[in-house]
N, C-alpha and C positions, 0 to 999 in steps of 0.2 A: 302401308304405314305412312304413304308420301301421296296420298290419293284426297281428291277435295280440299277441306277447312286442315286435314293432318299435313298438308305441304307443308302451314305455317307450325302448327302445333304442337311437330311431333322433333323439330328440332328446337324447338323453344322448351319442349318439357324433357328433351337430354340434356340441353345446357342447365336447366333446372336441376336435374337431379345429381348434374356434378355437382354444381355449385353448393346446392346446402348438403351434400353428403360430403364435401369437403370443410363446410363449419363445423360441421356432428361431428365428423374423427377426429378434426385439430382439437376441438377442447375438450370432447372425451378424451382422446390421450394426454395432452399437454395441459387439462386444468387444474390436478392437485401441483405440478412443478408452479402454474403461474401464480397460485395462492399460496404456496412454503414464503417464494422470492416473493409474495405483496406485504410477507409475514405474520402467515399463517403457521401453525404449529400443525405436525405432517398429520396428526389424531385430529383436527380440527379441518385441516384439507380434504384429507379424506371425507368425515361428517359433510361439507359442504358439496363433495361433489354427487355424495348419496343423495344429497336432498335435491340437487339439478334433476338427477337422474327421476331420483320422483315423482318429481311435478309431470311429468312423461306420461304418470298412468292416469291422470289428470285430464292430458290434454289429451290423451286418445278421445273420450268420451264427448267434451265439447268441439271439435275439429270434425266427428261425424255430425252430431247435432248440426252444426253449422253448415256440412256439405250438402246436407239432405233439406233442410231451411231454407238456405239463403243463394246454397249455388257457388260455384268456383271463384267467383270475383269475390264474394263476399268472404273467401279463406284469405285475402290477401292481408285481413289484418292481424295475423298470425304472424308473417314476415314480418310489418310493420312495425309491432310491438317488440318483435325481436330485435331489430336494430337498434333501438330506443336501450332494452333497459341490456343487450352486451355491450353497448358503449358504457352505457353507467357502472358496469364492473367493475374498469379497470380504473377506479377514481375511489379516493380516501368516502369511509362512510361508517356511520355506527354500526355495530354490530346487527342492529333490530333492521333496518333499513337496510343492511349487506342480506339479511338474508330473506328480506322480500324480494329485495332486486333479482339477488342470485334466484329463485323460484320461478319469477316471472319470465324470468331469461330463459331458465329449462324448461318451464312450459310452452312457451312461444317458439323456438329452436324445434324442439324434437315436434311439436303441435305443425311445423312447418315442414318438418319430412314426413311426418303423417300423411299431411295432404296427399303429398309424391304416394306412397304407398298405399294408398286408398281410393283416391281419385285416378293416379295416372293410368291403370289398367281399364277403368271405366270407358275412357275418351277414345277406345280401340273396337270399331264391329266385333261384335263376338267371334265371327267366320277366323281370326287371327288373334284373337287376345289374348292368349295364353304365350303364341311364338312372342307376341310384339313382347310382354309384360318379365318376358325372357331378357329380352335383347334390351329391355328398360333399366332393368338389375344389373346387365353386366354393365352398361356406361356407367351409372352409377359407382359401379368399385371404384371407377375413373379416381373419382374426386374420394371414396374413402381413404386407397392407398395414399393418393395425391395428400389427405389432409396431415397425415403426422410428418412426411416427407419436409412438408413448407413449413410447419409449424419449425421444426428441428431445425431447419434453414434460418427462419427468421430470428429465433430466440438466439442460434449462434451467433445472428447478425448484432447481437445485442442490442434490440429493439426493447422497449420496456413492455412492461407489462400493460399497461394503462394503449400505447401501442397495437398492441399484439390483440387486445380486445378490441378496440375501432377497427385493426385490418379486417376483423370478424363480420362485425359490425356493416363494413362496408361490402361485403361480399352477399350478405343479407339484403340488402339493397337492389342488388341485382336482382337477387332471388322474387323479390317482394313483383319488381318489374317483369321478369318474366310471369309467375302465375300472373298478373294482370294482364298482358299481352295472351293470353292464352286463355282464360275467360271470357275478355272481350272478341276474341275472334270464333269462341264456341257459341256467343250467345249471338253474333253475329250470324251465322249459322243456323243458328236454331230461328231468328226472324227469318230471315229468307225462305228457311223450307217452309216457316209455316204461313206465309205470304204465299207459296205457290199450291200450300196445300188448299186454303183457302181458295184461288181462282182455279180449284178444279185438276190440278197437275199432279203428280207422284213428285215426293219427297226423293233429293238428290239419294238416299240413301238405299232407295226402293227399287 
């Protein structure tokens, strides 16, 4: 798992996989409380988080499309979008507009652990992919237990709501930089071997 281009990749894509499975469980658990307290009405909180929840089965569909197209760097605008429209949650807005934001948010969010679960077992030789894609899921709980933990923390800390969504927001960020870092070090990779395939030499993986 720590062998070649996975030196860099495969601790870049645990730190990935805490990090957005720590956004998924903080606003899966703590999103219908942060929309009651933005005053929402709890029949209305609820409705809104079904509709987060959603756009999920959404983003399954374009998030392969896109891994099979374009390639792992090109997933990164998944994170991006996410940063974008969980900041704009926590901000006054019309109704029609709270609930594009709020959609595009749950598409982009859960389209961004997608990635993780789709791609991240790919990036492992077969000879180990099942053990690595093991040991991928349990870091991972890292950041789901981790997420209601801090969420609970923060809200007691009586952070606001508007807050509590940028903290998201900015945790997203990270995420977005790791799969880039981890793209560009696989596409990195993929030139070299086939520079050496080309002058005639077996592939590092051969």
């Amino acid at each position: 798992m720590f062998i070649g281009v996975l030196a860099w990749v495969t601790p870049l894509l645990f730190l990935f996989a805490i990090v957005n499975s720590l956004v998924v469980s903080f606003l899966t658990s703590w999103m219908p409380n942060l929309f009651v307290t933005s005053g929402l009405s709890l029949s209305h909180a609820a409705l809104a988080t079904a509709l987060y929840h959603l756009a999920g089965i959404f983003c399954n569909i374009v998030v392969g499309w896109v891994l099979d197209k374009r390639g792992l760097i090109a997933a990164v605008i998944f994170p991006v979008i996410a940063v974008v429209a969980t900041a704009l949650l926590g901000n006054p807005m019309s109704t029609g507009l709270f609930i594009i934001v709020l959609f595009v948010s749950g598409f982009s969010v859960i389209g961004t652990q997608f990635v993780l679960t789709t791609m991240g077992p790919k990036l492992f030789p077969t000879a180990y992919r099942s053990s690595a894609n093991g040991i991928l899921q349990a870091v991972g709980f890292i950041g789901t237990i981790g997420g209601p933990i801090i969420g609970g923390a923060l809200i007691g800390a009586k952070l606001s709501v508007k807050e509590l969504f940028l903290v998201n927001s900015g945790l997203l960020v990270i995420s977005a930089i790791l799969l880039l870092l981890m793209g560009l070090s696989y596409r990195r990779q993929f030139v070299l071997e086939k520079k050496a395939t080309s002058e005639g030499y077996a592939s590092p993986g051969n």
